[in-house]
MARTOR-87133 format. One record per residue (C-alpha): residue number from 1; residue in one letter; chain; x, y, z. Coordinates in steps of 0.02 Angstrom, whole numbers, always signed. Example, Ala and Ser with C-alpha at 12.3 -4.5 7.8 and 13.67 -1.06 7.14 Angstrom:
2
[vexlo 1, 'a', 'A', [+615, -225, +390]]
[vexlo 2, 's', 'A', [+684, -53, +357]]
//
This chain:
333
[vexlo 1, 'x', 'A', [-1356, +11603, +3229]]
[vexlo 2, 'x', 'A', [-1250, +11720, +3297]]
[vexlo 3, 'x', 'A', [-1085, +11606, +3394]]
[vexlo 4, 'x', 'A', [-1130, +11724, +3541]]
[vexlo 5, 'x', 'A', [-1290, +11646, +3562]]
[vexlo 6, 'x', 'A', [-1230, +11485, +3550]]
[vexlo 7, 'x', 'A', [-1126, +11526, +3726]]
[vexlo 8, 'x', 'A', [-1286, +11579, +3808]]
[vexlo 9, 'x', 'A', [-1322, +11449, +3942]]
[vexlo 10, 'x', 'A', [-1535, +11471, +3926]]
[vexlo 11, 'x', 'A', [-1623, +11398, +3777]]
[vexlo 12, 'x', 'A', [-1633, +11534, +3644]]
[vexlo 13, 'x', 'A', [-1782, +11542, +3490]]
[vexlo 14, 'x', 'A', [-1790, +11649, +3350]]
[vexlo 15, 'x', 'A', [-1937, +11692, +3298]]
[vexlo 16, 'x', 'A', [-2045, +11795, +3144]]
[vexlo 17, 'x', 'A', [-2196, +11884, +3175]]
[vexlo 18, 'x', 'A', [-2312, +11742, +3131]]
[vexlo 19, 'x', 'A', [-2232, +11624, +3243]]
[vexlo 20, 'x', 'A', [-2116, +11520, +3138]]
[vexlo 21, 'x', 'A', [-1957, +11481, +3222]]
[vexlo 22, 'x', 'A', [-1814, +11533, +3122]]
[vexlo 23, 'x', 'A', [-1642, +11500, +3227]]
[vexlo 24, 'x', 'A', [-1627, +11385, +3380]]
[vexlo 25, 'x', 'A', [-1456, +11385, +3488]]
[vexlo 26, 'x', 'A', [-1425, +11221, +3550]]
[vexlo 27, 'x', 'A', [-1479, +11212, +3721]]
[vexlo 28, 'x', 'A', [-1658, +11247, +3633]]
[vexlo 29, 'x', 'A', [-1643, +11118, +3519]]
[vexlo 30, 'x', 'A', [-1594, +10997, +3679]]
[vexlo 31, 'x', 'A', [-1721, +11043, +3768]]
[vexlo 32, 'x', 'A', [-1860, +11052, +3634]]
[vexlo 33, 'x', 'A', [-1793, +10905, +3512]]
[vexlo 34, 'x', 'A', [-1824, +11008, +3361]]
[vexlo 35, 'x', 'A', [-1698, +11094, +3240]]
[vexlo 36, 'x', 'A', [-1737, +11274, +3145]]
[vexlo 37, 'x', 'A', [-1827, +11335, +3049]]
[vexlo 38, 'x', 'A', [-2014, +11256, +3135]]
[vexlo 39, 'x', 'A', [-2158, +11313, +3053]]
[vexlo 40, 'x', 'A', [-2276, +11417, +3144]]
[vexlo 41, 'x', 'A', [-2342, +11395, +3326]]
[vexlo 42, 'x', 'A', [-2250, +11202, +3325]]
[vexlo 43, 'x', 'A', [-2169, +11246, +3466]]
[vexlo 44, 'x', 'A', [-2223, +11390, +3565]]
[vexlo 45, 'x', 'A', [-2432, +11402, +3632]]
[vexlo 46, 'x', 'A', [-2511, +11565, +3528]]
[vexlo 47, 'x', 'A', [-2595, +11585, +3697]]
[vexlo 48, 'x', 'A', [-2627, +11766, +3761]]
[vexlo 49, 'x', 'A', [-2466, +11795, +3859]]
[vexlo 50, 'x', 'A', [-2350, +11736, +3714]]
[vexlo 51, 'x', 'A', [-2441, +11843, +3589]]
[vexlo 52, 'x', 'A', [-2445, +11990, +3720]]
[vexlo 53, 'x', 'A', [-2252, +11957, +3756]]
[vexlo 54, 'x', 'A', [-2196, +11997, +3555]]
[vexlo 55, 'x', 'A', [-2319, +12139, +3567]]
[vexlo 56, 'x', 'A', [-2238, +12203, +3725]]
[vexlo 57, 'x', 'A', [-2061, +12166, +3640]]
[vexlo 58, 'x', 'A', [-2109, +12262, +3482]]
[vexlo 59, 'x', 'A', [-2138, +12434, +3584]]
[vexlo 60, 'x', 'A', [-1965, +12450, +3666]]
[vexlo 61, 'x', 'A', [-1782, +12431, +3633]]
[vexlo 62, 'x', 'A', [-1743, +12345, +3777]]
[vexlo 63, 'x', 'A', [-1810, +12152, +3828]]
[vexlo 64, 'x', 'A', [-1978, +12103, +3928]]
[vexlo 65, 'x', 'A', [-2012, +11950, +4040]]
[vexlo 66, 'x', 'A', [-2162, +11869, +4007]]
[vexlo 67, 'x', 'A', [-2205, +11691, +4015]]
[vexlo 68, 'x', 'A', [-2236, +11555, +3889]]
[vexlo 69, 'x', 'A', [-2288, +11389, +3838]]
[vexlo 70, 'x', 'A', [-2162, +11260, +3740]]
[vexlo 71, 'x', 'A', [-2196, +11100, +3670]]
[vexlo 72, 'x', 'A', [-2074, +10972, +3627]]
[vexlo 73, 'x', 'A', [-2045, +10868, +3496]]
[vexlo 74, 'x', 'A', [-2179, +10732, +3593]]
[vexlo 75, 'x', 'A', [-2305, +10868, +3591]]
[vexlo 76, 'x', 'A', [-2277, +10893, +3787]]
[vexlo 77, 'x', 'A', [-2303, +11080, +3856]]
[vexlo 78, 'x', 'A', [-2202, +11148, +3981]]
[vexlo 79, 'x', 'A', [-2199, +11327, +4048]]
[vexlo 80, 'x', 'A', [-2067, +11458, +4050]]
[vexlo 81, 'x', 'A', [-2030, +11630, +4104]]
[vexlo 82, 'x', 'A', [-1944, +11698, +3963]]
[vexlo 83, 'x', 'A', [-1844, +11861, +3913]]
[vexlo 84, 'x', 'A', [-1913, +11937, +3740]]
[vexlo 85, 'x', 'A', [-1809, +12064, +3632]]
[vexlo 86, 'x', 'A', [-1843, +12142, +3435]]
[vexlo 87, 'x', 'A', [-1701, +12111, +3353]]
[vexlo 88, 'x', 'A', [-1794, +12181, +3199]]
[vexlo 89, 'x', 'A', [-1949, +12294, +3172]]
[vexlo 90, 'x', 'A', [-2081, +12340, +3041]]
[vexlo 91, 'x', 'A', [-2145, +12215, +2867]]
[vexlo 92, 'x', 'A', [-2012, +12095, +2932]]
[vexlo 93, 'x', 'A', [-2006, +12079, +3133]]
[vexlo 94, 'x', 'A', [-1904, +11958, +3218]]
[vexlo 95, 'x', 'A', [-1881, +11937, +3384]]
[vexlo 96, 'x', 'A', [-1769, +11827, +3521]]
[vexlo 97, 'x', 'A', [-1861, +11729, +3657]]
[vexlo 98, 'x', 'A', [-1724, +11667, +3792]]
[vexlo 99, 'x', 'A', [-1811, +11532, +3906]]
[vexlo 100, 'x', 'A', [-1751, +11550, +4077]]
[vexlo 101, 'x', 'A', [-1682, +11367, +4186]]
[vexlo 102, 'x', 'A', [-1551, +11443, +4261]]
[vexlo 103, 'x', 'A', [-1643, +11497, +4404]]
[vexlo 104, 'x', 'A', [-1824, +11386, +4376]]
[vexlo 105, 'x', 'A', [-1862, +11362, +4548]]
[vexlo 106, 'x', 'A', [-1855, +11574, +4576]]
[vexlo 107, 'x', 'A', [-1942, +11603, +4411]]
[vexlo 108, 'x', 'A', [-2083, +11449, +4420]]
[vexlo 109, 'x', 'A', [-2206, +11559, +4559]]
[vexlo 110, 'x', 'A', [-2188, +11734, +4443]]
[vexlo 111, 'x', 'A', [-2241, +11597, +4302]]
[vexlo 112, 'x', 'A', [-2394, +11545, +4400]]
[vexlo 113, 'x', 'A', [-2424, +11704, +4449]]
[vexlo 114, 'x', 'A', [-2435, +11785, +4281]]
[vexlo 115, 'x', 'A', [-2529, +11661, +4228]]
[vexlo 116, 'x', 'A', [-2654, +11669, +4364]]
[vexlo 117, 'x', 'A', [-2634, +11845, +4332]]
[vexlo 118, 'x', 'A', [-2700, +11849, +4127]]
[vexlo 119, 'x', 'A', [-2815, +11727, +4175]]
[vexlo 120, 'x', 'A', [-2905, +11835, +4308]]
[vexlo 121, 'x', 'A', [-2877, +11991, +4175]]
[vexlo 122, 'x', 'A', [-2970, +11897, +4043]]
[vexlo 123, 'x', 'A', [-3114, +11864, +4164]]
[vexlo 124, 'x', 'A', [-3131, +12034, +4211]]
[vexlo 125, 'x', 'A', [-3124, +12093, +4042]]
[vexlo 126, 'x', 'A', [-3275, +11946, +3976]]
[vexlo 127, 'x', 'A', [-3375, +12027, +4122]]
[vexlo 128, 'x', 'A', [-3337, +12195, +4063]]
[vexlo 129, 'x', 'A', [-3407, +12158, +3901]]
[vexlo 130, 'x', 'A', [-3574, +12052, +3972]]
[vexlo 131, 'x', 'A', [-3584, +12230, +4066]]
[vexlo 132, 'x', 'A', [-3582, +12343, +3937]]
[vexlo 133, 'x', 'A', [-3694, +12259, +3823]]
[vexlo 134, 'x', 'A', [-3808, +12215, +3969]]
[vexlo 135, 'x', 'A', [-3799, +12425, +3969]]
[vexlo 136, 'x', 'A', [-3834, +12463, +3798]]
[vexlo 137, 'x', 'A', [-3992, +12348, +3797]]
[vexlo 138, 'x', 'A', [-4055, +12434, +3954]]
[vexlo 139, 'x', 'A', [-4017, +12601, +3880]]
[vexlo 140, 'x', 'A', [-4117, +12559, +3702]]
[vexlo 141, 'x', 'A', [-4268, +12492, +3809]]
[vexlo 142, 'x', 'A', [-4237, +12662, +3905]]
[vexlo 143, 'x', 'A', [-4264, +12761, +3752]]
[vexlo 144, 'x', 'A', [-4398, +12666, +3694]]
[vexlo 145, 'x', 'A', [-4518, +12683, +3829]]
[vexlo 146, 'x', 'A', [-4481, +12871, +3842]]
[vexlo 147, 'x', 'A', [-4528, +12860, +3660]]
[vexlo 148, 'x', 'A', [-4664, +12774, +3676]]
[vexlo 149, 'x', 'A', [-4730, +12886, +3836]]
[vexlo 150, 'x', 'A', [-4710, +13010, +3728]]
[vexlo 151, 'x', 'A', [-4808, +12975, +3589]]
[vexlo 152, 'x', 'A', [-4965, +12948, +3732]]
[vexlo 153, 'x', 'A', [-4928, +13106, +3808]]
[vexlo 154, 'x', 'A', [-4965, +13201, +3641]]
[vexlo 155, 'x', 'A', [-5103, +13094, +3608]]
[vexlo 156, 'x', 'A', [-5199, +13140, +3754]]
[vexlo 157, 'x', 'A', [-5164, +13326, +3742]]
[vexlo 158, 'x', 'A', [-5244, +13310, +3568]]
[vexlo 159, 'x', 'A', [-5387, +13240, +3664]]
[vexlo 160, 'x', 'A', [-5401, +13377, +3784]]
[vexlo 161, 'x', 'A', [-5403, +13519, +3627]]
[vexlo 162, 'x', 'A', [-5554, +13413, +3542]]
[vexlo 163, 'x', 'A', [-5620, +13416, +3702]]
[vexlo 164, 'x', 'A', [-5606, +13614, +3724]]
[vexlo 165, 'x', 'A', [-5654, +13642, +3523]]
[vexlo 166, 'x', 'A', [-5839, +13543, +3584]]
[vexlo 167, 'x', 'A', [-5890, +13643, +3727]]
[vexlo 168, 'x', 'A', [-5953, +13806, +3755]]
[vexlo 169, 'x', 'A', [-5965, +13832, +3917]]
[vexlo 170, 'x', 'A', [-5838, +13977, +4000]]
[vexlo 171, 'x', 'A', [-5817, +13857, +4159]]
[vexlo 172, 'x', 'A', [-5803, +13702, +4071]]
[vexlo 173, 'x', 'A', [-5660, +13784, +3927]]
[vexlo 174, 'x', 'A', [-5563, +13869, +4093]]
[vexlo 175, 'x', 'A', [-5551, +13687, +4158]]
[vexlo 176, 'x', 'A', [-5495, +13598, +4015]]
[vexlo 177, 'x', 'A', [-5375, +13722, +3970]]
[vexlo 178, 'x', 'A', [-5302, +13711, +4161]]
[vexlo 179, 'x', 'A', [-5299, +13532, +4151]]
[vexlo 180, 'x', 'A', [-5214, +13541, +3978]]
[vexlo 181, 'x', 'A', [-5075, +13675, +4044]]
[vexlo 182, 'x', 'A', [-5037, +13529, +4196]]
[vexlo 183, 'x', 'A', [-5019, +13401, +4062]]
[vexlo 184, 'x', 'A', [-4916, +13515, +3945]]
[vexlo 185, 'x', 'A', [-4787, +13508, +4090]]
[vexlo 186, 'x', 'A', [-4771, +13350, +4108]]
[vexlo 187, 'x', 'A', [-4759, +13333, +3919]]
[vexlo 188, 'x', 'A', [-4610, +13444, +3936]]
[vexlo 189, 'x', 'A', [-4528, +13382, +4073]]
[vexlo 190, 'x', 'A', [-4525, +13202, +3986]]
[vexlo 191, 'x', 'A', [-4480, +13285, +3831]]
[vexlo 192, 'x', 'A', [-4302, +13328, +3890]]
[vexlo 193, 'x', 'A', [-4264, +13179, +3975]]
[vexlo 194, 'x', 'A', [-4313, +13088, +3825]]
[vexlo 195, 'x', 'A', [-4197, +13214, +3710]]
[vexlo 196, 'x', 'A', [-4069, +13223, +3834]]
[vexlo 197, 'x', 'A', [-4040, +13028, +3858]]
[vexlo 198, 'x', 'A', [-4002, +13055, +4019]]
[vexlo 199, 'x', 'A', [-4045, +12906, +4149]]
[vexlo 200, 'x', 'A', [-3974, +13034, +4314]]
[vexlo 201, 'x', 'A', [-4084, +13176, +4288]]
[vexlo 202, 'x', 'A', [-4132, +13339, +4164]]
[vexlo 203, 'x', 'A', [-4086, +13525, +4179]]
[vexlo 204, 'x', 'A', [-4214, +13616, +4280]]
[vexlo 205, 'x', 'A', [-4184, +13779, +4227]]
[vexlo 206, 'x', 'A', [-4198, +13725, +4045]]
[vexlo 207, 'x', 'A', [-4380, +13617, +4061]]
[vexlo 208, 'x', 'A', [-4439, +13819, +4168]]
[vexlo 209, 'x', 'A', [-4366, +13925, +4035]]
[vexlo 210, 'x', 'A', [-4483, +13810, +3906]]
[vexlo 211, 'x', 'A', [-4632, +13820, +4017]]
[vexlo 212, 'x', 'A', [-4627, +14023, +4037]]
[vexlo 213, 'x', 'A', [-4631, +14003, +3848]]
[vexlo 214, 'x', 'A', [-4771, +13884, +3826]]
[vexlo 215, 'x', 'A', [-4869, +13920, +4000]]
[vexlo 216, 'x', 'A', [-4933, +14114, +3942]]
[vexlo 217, 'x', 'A', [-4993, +14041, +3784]]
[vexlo 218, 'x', 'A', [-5109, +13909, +3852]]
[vexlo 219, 'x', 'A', [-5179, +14027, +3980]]
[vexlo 220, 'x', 'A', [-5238, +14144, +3847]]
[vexlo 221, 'x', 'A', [-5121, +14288, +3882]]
[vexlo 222, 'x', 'A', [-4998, +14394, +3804]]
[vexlo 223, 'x', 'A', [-4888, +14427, +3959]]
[vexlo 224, 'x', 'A', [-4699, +14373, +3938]]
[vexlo 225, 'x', 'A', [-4606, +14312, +4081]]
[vexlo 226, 'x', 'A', [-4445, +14366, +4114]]
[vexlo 227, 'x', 'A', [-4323, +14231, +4168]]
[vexlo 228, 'x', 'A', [-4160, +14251, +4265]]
[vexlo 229, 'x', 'A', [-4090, +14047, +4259]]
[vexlo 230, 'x', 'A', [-3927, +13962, +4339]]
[vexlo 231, 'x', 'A', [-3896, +13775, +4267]]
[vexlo 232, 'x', 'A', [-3985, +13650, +4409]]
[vexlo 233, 'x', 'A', [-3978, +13472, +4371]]
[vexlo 234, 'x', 'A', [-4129, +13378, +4461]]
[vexlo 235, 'x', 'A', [-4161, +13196, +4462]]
[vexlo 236, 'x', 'A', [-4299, +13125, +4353]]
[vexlo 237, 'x', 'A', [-4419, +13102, +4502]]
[vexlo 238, 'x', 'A', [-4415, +13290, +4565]]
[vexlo 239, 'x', 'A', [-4429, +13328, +4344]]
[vexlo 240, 'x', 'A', [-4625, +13305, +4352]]
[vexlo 241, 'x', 'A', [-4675, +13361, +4518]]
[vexlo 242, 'x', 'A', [-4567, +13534, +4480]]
[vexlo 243, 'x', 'A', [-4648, +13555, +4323]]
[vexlo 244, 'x', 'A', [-4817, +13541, +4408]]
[vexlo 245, 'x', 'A', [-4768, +13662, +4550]]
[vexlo 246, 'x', 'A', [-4703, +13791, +4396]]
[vexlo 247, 'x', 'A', [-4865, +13775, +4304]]
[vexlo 248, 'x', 'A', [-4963, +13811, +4445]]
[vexlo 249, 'x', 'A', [-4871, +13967, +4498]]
[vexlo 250, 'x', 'A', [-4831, +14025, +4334]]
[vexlo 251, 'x', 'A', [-5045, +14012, +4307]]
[vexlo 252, 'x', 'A', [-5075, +14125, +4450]]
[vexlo 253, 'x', 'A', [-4956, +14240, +4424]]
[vexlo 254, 'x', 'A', [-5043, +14269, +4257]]
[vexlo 255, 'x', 'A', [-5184, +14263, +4334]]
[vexlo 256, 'x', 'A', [-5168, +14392, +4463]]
[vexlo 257, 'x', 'A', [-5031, +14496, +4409]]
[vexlo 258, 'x', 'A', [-5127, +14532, +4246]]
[vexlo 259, 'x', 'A', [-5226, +14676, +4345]]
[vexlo 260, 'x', 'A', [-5069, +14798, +4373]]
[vexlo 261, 'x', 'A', [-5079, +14932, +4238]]
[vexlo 262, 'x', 'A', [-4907, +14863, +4182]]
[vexlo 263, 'x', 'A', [-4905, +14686, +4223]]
[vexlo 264, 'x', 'A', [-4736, +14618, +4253]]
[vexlo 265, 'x', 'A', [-4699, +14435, +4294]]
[vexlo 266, 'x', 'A', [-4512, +14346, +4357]]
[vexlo 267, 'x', 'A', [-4450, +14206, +4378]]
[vexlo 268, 'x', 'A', [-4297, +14137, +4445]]
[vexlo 269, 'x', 'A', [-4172, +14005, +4462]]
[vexlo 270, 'x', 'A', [-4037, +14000, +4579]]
[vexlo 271, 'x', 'A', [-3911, +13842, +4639]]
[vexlo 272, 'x', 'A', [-3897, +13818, +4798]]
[vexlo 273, 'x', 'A', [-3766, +13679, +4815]]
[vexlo 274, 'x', 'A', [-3868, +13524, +4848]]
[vexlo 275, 'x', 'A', [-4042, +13625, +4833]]
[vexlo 276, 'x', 'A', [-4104, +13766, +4724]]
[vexlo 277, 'x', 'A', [-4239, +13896, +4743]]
[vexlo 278, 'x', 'A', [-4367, +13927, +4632]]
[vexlo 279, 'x', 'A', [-4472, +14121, +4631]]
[vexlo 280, 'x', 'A', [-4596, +14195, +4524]]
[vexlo 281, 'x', 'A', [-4662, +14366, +4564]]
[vexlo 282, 'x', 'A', [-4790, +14476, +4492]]
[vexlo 283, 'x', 'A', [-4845, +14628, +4517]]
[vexlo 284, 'x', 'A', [-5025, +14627, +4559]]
[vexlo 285, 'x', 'A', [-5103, +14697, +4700]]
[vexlo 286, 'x', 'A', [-5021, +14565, +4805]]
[vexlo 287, 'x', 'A', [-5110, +14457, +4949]]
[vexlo 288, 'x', 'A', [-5164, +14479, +5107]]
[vexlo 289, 'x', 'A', [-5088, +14345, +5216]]
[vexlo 290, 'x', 'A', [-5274, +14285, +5265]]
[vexlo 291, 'x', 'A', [-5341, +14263, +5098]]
[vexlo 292, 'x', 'A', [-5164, +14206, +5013]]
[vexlo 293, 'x', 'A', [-5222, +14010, +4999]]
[vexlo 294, 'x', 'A', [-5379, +14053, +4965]]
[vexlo 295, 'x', 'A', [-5328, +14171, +4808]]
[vexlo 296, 'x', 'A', [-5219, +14058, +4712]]
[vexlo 297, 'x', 'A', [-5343, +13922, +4682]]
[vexlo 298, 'x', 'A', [-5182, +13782, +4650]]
[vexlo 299, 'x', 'A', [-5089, +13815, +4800]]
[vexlo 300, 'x', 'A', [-5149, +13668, +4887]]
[vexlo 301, 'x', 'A', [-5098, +13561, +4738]]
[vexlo 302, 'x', 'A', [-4924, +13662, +4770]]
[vexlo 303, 'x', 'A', [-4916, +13643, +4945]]
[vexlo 304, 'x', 'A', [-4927, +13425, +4902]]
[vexlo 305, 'x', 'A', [-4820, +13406, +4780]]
[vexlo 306, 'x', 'A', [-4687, +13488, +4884]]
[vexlo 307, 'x', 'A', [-4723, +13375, +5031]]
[vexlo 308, 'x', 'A', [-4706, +13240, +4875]]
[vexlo 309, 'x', 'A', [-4512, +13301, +4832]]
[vexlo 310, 'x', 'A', [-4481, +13360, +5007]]
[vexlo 311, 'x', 'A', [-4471, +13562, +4959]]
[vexlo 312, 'x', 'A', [-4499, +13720, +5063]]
[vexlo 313, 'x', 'A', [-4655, +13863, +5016]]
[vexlo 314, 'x', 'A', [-4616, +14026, +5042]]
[vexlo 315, 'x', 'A', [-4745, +14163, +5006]]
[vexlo 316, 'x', 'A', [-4761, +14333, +5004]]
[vexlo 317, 'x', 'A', [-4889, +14464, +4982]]
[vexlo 318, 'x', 'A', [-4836, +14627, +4997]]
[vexlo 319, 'x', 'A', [-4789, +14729, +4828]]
[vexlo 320, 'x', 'A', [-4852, +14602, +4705]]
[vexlo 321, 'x', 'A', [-4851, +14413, +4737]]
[vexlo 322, 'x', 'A', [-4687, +14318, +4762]]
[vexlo 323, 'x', 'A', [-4692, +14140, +4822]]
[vexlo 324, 'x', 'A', [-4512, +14020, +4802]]
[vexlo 325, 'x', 'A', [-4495, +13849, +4838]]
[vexlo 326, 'x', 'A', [-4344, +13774, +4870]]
[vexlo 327, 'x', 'A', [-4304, +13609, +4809]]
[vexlo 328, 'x', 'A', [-4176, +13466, +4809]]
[vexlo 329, 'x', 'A', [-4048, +13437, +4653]]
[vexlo 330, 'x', 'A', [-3981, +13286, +4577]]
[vexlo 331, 'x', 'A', [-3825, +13231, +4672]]
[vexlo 332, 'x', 'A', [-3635, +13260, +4588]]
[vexlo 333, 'x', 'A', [-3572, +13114, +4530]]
//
């Protein structure tokens, strides 16, 4: 050892990366009654702060205090704080481990303290863990019931075109088509939150732009409708309702709006901060305020399922048909 570090007045170890001790000045070998070279871990704890005090030494060029265990030739354990420095890096590390006494008294409460400190970490850090995997399974049974409501959903859709293929009846093929369009929004809606993963909520404007695209075709019409869309997030319990409210309006739009010699449908999106407002306009001959309700044969089912997600109606009659709700979004995180 180096006759320097035989003048030191703290106990002063050697040590290799595995733990062997490899020099000893001799206040350590006083205090621990063994002489170098120790084979590994016979004298100092592999315990988390020792092994996290040669990593912390390994990073820098200067010395870090951590705190350690040492046994004595008796097998007794005492703690330490102790000063760790690299004397050498890379295939061969060694490192110094002074272990203050000359101040024990000032050093024993940051011992304590450190330890009570890694022991607390390493409690935090098991709940972590029983966290995150209690997260994962949650998120896998997630998926699989979105998977499985999925698979329903399609099922009974199939139902509803055997049903449709069977009759003949005008009134009876108008209703199960209706009924079909309702379900083929919800299909949607559940559809993206499925794909999307996404516990908080799914992108409204992305589920409308799909139904303009699938609504015309179920209604037996060739009439595009134009969409205008900002990104709106909404949570998963305004998804279905909206979709609901969309297929209804988008139906009667169709419906009515088909009569002007060009027919012309809109729709659009807009963010409002914490809400967003939903229009679609055709335009038909427009309503009459009087026989507005009346007209659009699912505006009562509109009018309930905005009561439902606490939305605002707005209709208007004059140059076509325009009627907007607007609706809550998700919150921000």
């Amino acid at each position: 050892m180096d006759p320097i570090a035989r003048l030191i007045a703290d106990p002063l170890i050697v040590v290799d990366a595995s733990g062997s001790v490899l020099e000893m000045n001799p206040h350590a070998r006083a205090l621990t009654g063994f002489d170098a070279p120790v084979g590994v871990n016979r004298i100092f704890e592999p315990d988390e702060p020792y092994l996290r005090l040669l990593a912390d030494a390994s990073g820098t060029s200067g010395f870090v205090i951590g705190a350690v265990r040492v046994r004595n030739a008796s097998g007794e354990a005492q703690p330490f704080t102790a000063h760790a420095l690299a004397l050498t890096r890379g295939e061969t590390p060694r490192f110094a481990i002074q272990l203050l006494l000359a101040k024990d008294s000032q050093f024993r409460a940051l011992t304590e303290q450190v330890t009570a400190l890694n022991s607390e970490i390493g409690l935090r850090r098991r709940a972590q863990a029983q966290l995150e995997e209690a997260l994962a399974a949650n998120q896998t049974l997630y998926q699989e019931l979105q998977h499985r409501l999925k698979n329903h959903l399609q099922m009974v859709l199939g139902l509803f075109s055997a049903a449709a293929r069977e009759t003949a009846d005008p009134s009876h093929q108008a209703l199960i088509r209706r009924m079909k369009s309702q379900l083929s929004a919800i299909v949607e809606a559940q559809r993206l939150m499925y794909r999307a993963g996404e516990q908080r909520g799914v992108s409204a404007d992305v589920m409308l732009r799909q139904l303009a695209e699938l609504i015309p075709e179920a209604a037996g019409s060739d009439i595009m409708i134009e969409c205008m869309t900002e990104p709106v997030l909404i949570s998963n319990d305004v998804a279905f309702p909206l979709a609901l409210i969309a297929n209804e309006l988008m139906l009667n739009a169709i419906k009515h709006g088909s009569t002007a010699p060009e027919p012309k449908l809109e729709m659009h999106i807009v963010g409002l901060g914490r809400e967003a407002r939903l229009a679609i306009r055709d335009n038909g001959p427009g309503l009459p305020p009087a026989t507005s309700e009346r007209r659009s044969s699912g505006l009562g089912l509109v009018r309930g399922l905005c009561r439902q997600i606490g939305a605002r109606l707005e209709t208007e009659g004059s140059q076509g048909t325009s009627i907007a709700i607007t609706f809550p979004t998700a919150e921000p995180i």
